[in-house]
C-alpha positions as CSV (number, residue, x, y, z in Angstrom):
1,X,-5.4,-2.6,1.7
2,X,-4.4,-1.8,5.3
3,X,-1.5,-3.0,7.3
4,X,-2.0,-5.3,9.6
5,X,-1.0,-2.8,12.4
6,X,-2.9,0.0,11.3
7,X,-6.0,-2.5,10.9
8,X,-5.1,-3.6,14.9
9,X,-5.1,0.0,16.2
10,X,-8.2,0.8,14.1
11,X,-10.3,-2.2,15.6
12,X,-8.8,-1.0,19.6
13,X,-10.2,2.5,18.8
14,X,-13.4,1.7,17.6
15,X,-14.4,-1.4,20.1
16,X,-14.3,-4.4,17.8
17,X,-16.7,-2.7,15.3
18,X,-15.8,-3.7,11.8
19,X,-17.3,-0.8,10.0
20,X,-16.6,2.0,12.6
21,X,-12.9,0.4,12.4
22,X,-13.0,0.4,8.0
23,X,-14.0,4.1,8.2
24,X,-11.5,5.1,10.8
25,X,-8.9,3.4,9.0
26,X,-9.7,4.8,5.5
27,X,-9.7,8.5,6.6
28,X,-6.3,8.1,8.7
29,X,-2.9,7.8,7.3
30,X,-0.7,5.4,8.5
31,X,2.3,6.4,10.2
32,X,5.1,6.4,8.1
33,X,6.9,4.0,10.0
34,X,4.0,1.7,9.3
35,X,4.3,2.3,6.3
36,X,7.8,1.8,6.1
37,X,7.8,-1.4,7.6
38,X,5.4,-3.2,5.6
39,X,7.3,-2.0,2.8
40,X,10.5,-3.5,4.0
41,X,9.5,-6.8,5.1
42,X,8.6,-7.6,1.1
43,X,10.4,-9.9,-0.3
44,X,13.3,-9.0,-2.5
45,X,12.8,-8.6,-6.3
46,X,14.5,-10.7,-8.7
47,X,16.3,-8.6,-11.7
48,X,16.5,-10.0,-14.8
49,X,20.2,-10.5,-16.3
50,X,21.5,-7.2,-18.1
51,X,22.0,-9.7,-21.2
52,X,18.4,-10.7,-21.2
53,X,17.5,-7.1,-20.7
54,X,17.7,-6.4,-24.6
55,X,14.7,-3.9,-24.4
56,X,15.1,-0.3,-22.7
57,X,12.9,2.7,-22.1
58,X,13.7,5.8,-21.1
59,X,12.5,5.4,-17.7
60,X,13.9,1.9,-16.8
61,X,13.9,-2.0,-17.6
62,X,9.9,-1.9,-18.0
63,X,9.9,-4.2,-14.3
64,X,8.6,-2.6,-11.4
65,X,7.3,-3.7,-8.0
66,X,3.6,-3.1,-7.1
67,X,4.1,-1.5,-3.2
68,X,0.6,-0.1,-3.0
69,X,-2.2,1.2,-4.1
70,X,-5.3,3.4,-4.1
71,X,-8.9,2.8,-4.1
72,X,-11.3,5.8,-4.3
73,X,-14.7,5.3,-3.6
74,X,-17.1,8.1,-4.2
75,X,-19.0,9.6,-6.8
76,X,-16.1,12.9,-7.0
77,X,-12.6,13.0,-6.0
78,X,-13.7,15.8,-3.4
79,X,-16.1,13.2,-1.8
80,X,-15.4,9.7,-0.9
C-alpha cells in the first residue's frame, strides 16, 4: 500500500528494520508529489464507446479507476 519511494525513505530512516520502517511509514503521509507521481505513471483507462454506454447514473458511466485505498487497523477509528 506504499509507494515505492516512500517505502525507500522509510527503510533509510529506520536502518533496514522492516517493522520500525512499516510503522514509520503508516503514520507519515506521503508527500504529495509522491503521491502525485505514482498516480500519473498509471496506465491510461480505456472508455467504453458512448454507444455502448446505454446505461447512465447520475454521477457518471458506473466505470471508475481504483487509485488507492485505506486500510485501518485498530479496534476504534481514534486508535490504530
Amino acid at each position: 500500500g506504499f509507494s515505492r519511494d516512500h517505502a525507500l525513505r522509510a527503510l533509510s530512516l529506520m536502518s533496514n528494520n522492516v517493522e520500525a520502517a512499516v510503522d514509520w511509514a503508516l503514520n507519515t503521509p506521503e508527500d504529495s508529489s509522491t503521491s502525485n507521481a505514482s498516480f500519473e505513471s498509471l496506465p491510461p483507462t480505456t472508455s467504453a464507446p458512448a454507444q455502448e454506454n446505454k446505461q447512465t447514473y447520475r454521477d457518471g458511466t458506473g466505470k471508475y479507476r481504483l487509485v488507492a485505498f485505506i486500510s485501518h487497523i485498530g479496534n476504534h477509528p481514534s486508535s490504530g
